[in-house]
C-alpha distance (Angstrom), angle and dihedral (degrees) to the residues before:
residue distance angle dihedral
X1 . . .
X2 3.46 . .
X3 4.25 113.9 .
X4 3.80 123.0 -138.0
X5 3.95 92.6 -84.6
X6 3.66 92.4 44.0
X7 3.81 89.5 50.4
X8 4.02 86.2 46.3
X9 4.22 97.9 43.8
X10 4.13 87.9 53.7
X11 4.18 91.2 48.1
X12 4.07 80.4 48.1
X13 3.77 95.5 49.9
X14 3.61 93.8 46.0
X15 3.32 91.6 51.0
X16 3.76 95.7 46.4
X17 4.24 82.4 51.3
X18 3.67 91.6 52.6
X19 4.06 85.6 49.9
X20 3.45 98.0 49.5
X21 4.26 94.2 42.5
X22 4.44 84.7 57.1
X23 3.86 87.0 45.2
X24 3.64 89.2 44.5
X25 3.99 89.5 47.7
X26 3.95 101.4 40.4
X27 4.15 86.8 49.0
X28 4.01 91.6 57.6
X29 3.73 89.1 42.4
X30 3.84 89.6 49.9
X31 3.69 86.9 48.1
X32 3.43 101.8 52.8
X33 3.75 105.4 50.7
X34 3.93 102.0 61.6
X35 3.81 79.1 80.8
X36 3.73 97.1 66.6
X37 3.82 94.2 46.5
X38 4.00 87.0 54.3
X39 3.94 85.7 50.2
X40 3.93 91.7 53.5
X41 4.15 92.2 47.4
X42 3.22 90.8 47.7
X43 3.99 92.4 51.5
X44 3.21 94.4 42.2
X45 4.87 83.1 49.4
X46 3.70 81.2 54.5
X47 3.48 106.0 49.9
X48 3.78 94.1 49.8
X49 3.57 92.8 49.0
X50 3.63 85.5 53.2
X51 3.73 100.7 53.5
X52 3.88 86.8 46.3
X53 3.80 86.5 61.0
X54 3.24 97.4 49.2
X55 4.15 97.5 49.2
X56 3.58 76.6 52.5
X57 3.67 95.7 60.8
X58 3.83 95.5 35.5
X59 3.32 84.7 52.6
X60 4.03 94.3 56.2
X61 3.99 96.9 34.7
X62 3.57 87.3 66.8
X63 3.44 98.1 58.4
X64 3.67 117.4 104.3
X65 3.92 103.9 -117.5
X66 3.56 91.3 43.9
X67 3.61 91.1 56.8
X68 3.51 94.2 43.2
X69 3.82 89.2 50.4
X70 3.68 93.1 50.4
X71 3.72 90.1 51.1
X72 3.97 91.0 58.7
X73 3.40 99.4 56.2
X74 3.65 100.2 46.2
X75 3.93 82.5 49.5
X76 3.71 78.9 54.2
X77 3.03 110.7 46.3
X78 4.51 90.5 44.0
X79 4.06 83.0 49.8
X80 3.97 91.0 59.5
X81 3.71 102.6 46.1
């Protein structure tokens, strides 16, 4: 049979495995979440890109040969059917 500091050294160890399986657990968790943060900034990259591209082409829709252009082949392309 086990004697008081037997009984006392096993409560210790299983409370030193219980410690190390929440370190163990909190580290993975800590680990694996970076990834979502680099998911939002890059979301976040993409969108502004986006809306610069598409000031850009506001921008050059509105201009008078494009418009014109645009107008031709539509004519175009009703004329054919």
């Amino acid at each position: 049979m086990l004697g008081r500091a037997g009984c006392r050294l096993l409560a210790l160890r299983e409370k030193a495995n219980r410690m190390v399986c929440l370190l163990d657990a909190r580290v993975r968790t800590l680990t694996a979440e970076p990834e979502e943060g680099a998911a939002t900034a890059e979301y976040a990259v993409v969108l502004v890109a986006a809306t610069g591209f598409a000031a850009v082409l506001v921008g050059i829709m509105k201009s008078d040969a494009i418009k014109t252009m645009l107008t031709n082949i539509v004519k175009k392309a009703l004329n054919i059917g």
